[in-house]
C-alpha positions in Angstrom: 33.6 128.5 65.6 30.0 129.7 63.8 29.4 132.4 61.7 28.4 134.6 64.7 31.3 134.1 66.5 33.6 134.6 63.8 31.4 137.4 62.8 32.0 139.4 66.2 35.8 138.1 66.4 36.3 140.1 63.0 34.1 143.3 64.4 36.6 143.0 68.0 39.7 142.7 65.7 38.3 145.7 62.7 37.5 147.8 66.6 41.3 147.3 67.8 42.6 147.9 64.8 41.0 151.6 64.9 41.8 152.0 67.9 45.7 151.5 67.4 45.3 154.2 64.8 43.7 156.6 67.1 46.2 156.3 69.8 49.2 157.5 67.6 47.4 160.8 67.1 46.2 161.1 70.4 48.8 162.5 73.2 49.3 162.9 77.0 51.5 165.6 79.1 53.8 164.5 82.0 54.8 167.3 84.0 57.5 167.3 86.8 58.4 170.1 89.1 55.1 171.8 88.7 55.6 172.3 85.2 59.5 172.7 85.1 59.7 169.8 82.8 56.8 169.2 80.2 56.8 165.8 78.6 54.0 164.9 75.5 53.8 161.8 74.2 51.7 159.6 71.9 49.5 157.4 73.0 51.5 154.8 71.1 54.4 156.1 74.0 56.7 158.0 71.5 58.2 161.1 72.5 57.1 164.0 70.6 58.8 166.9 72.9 60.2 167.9 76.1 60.1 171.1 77.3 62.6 172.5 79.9 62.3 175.9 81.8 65.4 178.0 81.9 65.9 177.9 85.5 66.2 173.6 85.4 69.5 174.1 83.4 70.8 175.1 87.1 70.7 171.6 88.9 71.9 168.8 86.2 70.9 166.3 89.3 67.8 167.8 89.7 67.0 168.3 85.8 68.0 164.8 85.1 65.1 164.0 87.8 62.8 166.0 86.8 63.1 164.4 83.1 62.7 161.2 84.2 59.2 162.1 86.8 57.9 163.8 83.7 58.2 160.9 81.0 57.0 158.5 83.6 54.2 160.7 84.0 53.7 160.9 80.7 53.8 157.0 80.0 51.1 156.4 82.8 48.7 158.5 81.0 49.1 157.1 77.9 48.5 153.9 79.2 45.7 155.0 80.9 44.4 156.8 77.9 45.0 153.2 76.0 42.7 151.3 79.2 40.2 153.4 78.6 40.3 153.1 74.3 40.3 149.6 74.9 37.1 149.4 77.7 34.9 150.9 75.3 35.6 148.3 72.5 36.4 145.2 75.0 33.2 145.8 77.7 36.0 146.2 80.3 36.7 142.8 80.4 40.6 141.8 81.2 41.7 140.1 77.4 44.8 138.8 77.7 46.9 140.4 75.2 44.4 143.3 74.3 45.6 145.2 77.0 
């Protein structure tokens, strides 16, 4: 590998690394039930809170649903939110293991 090459390969690596960092302070919100159950997570897909209305507390069946639609709503957008991060620094091209 030449200098140029191993040049950019430390930039690419320096780029990812920054991005990792931003993605644990950056969140998403899931919602299910039109906003019955509020789910924000990091972009690094950690939990940080749930929010439950009142009412939910009515239907466990329902509730546990509702749960579930938000943090899989939640977990889509952070892995959208991740894509996009990692476009910007990877041209858009498909890395294997970058993504």
């Amino acid at each position: 590998m030449n200098r140029g090459m191993m040049r950019q390969a430390q930039r690419l690596q320096a780029q990812l690394a920054k991005i990792q960092e931003e993605l644990e302070t950056l969140t998403a919100e899931g919602s299910a039930g039109g906003g019955v159950v509020k789910v924000v997570m990091t972009g690094k897909q950690v939990v940080q809170t749930v929010t439950i209305a009142p009412e939910a507390a009515e239907e466990l069946e329902l509730l546990q649903d509702l749960v579930l639609a938000a943090v899989n709503d939640a977990f889509a957008k952070t892995q959208e939110l991740a894509a996009k991060k990692m476009a910007v620094v990877t041209g858009g091209m498909n890395i294997p293991g970058l993504g």
